[in-house]
C-alpha positions as CSV (number, residue, x, y, z in Angstrom):
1,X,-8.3,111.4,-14.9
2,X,-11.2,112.9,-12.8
3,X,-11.0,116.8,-13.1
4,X,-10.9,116.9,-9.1
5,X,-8.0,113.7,-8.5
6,X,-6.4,116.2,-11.5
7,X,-6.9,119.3,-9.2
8,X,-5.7,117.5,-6.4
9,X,-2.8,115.5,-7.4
10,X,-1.3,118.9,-9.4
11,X,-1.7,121.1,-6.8
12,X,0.4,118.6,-4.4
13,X,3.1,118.3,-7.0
14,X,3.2,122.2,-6.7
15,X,3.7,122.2,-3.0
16,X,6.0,119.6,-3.1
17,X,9.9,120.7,-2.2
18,X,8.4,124.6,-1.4
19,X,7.7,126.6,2.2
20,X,4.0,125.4,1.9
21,X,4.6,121.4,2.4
22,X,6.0,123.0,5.6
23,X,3.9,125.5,6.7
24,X,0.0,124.6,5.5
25,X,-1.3,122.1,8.4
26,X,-4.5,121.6,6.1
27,X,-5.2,122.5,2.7
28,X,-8.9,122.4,1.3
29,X,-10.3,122.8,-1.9
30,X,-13.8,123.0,-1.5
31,X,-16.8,125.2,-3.3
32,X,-18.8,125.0,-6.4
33,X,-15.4,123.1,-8.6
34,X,-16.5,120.0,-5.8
35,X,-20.1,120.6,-5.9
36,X,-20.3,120.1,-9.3
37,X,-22.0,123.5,-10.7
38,X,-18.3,125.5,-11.5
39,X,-18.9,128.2,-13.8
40,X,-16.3,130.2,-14.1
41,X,-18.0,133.2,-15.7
42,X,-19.6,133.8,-12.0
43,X,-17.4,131.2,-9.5
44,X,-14.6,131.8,-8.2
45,X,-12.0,128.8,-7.1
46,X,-12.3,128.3,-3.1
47,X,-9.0,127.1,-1.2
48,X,-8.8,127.1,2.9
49,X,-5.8,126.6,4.8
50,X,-4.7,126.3,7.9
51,X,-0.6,127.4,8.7
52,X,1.4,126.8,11.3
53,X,2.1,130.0,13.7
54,X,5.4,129.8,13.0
55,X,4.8,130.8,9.2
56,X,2.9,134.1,10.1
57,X,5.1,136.3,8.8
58,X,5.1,134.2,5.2
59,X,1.3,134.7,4.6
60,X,1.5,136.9,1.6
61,X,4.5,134.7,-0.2
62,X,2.1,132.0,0.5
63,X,-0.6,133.1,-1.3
64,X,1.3,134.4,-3.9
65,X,2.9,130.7,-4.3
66,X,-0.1,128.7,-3.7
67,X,-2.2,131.0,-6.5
68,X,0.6,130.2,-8.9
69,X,0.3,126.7,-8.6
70,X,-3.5,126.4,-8.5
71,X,-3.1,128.3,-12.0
72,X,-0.8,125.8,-13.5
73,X,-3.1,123.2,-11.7
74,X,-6.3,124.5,-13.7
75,X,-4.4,125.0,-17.1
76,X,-3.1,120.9,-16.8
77,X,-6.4,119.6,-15.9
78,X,-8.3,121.5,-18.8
79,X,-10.4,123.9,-16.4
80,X,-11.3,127.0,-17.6
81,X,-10.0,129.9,-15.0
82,X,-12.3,131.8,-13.3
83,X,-13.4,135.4,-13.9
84,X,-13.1,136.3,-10.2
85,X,-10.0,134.8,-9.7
86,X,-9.0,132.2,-6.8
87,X,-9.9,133.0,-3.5
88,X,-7.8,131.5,-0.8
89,X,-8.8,132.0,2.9
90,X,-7.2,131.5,5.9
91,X,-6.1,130.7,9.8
92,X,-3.4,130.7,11.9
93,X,-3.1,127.1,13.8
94,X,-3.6,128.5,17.3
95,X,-6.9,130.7,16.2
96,X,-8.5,127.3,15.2
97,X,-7.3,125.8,18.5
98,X,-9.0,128.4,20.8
99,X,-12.5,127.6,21.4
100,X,-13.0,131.5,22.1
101,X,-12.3,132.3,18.3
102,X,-15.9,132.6,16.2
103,X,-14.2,132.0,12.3
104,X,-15.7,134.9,10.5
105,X,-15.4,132.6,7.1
106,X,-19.4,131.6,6.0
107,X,-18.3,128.4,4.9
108,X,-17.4,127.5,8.6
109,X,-20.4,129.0,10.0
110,X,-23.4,129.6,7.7
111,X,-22.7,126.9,5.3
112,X,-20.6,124.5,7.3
113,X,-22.8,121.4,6.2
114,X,-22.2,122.2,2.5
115,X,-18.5,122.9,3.2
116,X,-17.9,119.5,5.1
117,X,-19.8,117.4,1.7
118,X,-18.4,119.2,-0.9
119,X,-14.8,119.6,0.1
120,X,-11.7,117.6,-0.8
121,X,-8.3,117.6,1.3
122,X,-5.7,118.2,-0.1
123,X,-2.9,118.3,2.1
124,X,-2.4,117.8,6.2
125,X,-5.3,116.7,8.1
126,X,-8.8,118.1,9.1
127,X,-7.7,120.8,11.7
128,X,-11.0,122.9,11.1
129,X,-13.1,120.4,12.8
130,X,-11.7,121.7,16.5
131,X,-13.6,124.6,15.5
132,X,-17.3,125.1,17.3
133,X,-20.1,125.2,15.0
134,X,-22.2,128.3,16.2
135,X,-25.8,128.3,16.2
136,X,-27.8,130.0,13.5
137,X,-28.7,132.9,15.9
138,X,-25.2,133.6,15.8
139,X,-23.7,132.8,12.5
140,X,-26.9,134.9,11.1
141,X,-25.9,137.9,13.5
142,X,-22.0,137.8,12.5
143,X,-23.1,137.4,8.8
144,X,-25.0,141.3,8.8
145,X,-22.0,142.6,11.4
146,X,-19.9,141.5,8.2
147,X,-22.2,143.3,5.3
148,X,-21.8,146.4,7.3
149,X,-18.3,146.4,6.8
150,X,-18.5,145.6,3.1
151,X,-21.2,146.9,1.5
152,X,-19.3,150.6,2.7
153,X,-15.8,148.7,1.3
154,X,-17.2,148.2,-1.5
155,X,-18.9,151.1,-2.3
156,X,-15.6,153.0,-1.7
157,X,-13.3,150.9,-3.6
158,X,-15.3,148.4,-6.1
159,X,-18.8,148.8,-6.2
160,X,-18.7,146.0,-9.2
161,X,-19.1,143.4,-6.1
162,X,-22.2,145.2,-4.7
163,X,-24.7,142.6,-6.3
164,X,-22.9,139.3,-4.8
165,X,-23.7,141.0,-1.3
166,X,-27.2,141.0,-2.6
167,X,-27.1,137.5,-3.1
168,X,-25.9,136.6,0.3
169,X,-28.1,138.2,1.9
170,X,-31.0,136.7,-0.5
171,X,-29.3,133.4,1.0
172,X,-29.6,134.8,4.4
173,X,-33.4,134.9,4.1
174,X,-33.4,131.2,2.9
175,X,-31.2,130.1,5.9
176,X,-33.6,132.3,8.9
177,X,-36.7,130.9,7.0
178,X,-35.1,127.1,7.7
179,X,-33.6,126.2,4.1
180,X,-30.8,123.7,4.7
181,X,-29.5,123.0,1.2
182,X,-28.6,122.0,-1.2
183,X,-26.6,125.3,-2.3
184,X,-26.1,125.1,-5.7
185,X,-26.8,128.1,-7.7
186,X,-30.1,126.7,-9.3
187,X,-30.9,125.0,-6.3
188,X,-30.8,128.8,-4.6
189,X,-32.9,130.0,-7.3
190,X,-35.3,127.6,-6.9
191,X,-35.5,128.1,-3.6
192,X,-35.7,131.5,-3.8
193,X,-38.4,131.7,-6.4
194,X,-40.5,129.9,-3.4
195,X,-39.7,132.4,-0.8
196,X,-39.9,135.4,-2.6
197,X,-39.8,135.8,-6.8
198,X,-37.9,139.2,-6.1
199,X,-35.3,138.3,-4.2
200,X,-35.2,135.1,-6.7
201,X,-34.4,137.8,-9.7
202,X,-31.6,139.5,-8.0
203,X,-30.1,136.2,-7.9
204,X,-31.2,135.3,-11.3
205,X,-29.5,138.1,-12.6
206,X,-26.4,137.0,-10.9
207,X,-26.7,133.6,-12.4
208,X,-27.1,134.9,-15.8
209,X,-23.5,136.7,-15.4
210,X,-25.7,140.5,-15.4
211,X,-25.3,142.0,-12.2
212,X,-27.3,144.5,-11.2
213,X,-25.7,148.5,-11.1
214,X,-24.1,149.3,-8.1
215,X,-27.5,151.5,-6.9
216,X,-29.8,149.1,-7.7
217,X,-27.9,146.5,-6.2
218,X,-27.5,148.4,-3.1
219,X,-31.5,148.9,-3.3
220,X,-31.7,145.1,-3.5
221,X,-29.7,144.9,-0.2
222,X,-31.9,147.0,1.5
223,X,-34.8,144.9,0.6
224,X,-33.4,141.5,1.7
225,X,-32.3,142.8,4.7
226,X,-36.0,144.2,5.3
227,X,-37.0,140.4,4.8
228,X,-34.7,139.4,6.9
229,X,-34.9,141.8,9.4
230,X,-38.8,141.4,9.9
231,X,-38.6,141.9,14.1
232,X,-35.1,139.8,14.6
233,X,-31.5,141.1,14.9
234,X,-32.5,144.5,15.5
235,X,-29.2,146.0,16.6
236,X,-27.6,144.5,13.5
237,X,-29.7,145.2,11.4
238,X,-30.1,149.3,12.4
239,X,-26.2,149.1,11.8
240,X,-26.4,147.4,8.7
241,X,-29.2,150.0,7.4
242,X,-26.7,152.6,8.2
243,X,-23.7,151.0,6.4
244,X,-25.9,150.8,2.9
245,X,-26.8,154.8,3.9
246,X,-23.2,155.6,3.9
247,X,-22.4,153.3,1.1
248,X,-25.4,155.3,-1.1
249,X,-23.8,158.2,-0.2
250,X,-20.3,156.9,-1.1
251,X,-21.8,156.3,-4.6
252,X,-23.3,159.7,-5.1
253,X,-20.2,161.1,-4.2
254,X,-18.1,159.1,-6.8
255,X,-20.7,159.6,-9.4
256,X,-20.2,163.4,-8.9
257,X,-16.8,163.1,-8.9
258,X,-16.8,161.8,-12.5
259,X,-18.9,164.8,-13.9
C-alpha cells in the first residue's frame, strides 16, 4: 500500500469510535510527507483541522489523541518519525466562517497554492476554502508581525528554532521577488542560490540538518529582513528590527547567566 493511502487509512481507523470522529469538521494532512521530499531529520509531520465550537473546551485532549494515533499511523506504515515532532494546527468552525478572520497559519496565506496541491483529506470536508485568500501585500506584512513575536519567544525559551525563522524569512524574499513555487526544500535552494548565494547557505545549512548558532542565526534574520525590507513594509519591518534587538539581548543575557 501507498505510504500516503497507509497514512490515511490508519489515521481514520484511529479516529474511529473516539471524540474526534465527532468533533474534527476537517482533517488535513498536508506538508512535505505529500510533497514528496519528507525528511525526517529536518520535517516535521503537518496536520490541520478544523473542530466544531462545541469541542472548544477538548482542544488539548485532542491533540493529545490525534498525536497518539498519527504515531501509531507512522510506525504501521514503515515511516520514520520525525525529529521535530508532529505539528498539528488549528481552528475553531466559526473563525473559518467569518470573513473578518485573517488565518495567521502560512500555509493558508503565504503558501496557500502549495497547501491546496500537496494536501490530502483525511476526514470531513474542505471547510478551509470559506476562508479569503489575502493578497501578498498582506500575507507578507502578517508574516514579519509574526517573526516579531518569535524570534523574542524563541530567544527566551528555545533559541535551537532561531535558524528555521531564518529560513522563512529567506522564503519571504523569494515570495516579494515573485517566486511562486515549487517549495520543496531543493527547489528553495535553487531558487535561492539565484536570488542571493547568502541567503541560499543559511538555507543550505538547514537542509544539511546544521543549523546555524542561535547568534548567527539571529544575524542571518537581520539580513533577510534587510533584503526584504529594501523601501517596503516599513512599520513592520522597524518592529521586526526591534524584536531581533531584544532577542540579541535575550541571548546575551542567558549566555551570562551560564558563566
Amino acid at each position: 500500500m501507498p505510504i500516503l493511502e497507509c497514512l490515511v487509512s490508519n489515521i481514520r481507523k484511529g479516529i474511529k469510535g473516539t471524540l474526534l470522529e465527532h468533533c474534527l469538521m476537517e482533517l488535513v494532512l498536508y506538508g512535505s510527507i505529500v510533497r514528496g521530499d519528507y525528511d525526517s531529520d529536518i520535517s516535521d509531520i503537518d496536520l490541520f483541522y478544523i473542530v466544531d465550537d462545541a469541542c472548544k473546551d477538548d482542544i488539548t485532549h485532542i491533540n493529545h489523541v490525534l498525536g497518539d494515533i498519527t504515531g501509531l499511523a507512522l510506525r504501521v506504515c514503515g515511516v520514520r518519525e520525525p525529529r521535530r515532532g508532529i505539528d498539528l494546527a488549528w481552528c475553531l468552525r466559526s473563525e473559518i466562517e467569518s470573513s473578518s478572520v485573517l488565518c495567521d497559519y502560512k500555509f493558508l496565506t503565504l503558501y496557500r497554492e502549495d497547501f491546496e496541491q500537496n494536501s490530502v483529506l483525511v476526514l470531513g470536508e474542505k471547510l478551509h476554502t470559506l476562508l479569503p485568500a489575502p493578497s501578498l501585500e498582506d500575507a507578507i506584512r502578517q508574516a514579519l508581525k509574526r517573526l516579531s513575536r518569535r524570534v523574542v519567544e524563541f530567544a527566551e525559551k528555545n533559541p535551537s528554532l532561531l535558524p528555521i525563522l531564518a529560513g522563512e524569512v529567506a522564503k519571504l524574499v523569494l515570495l516579494s521577488n515573485g517566486y511562486k513555487g515549487p517549495w520543496a526544500k531543493q527547489a528553495v535552494y535553487e531558487a535561492l542560490q539565484r536570488a542571493d548565494p547568502v541567503l541560499a547557505d543559511i538555507w543550505r545549512s538547514y537542509l544539511d540538518g546544521n543549523p546555524l548558532p542561535a547568534r548567527e542565526a539571529l544575524q542571518a534574520i537581520r539580513y533577510a529582513l534587510n533584503r526584504l525590507c529594501d523601501g517596503e513594509f516599513r512599520g513592520e519591518c522597524r518592529a521586526a528590527r526591534a524584536a531581533i534587538e531584544e532577542a540579541r539581548a535575550l541571548l546575551e543575557k542567558n549566555r551570562e547567566g551560564q558563566h
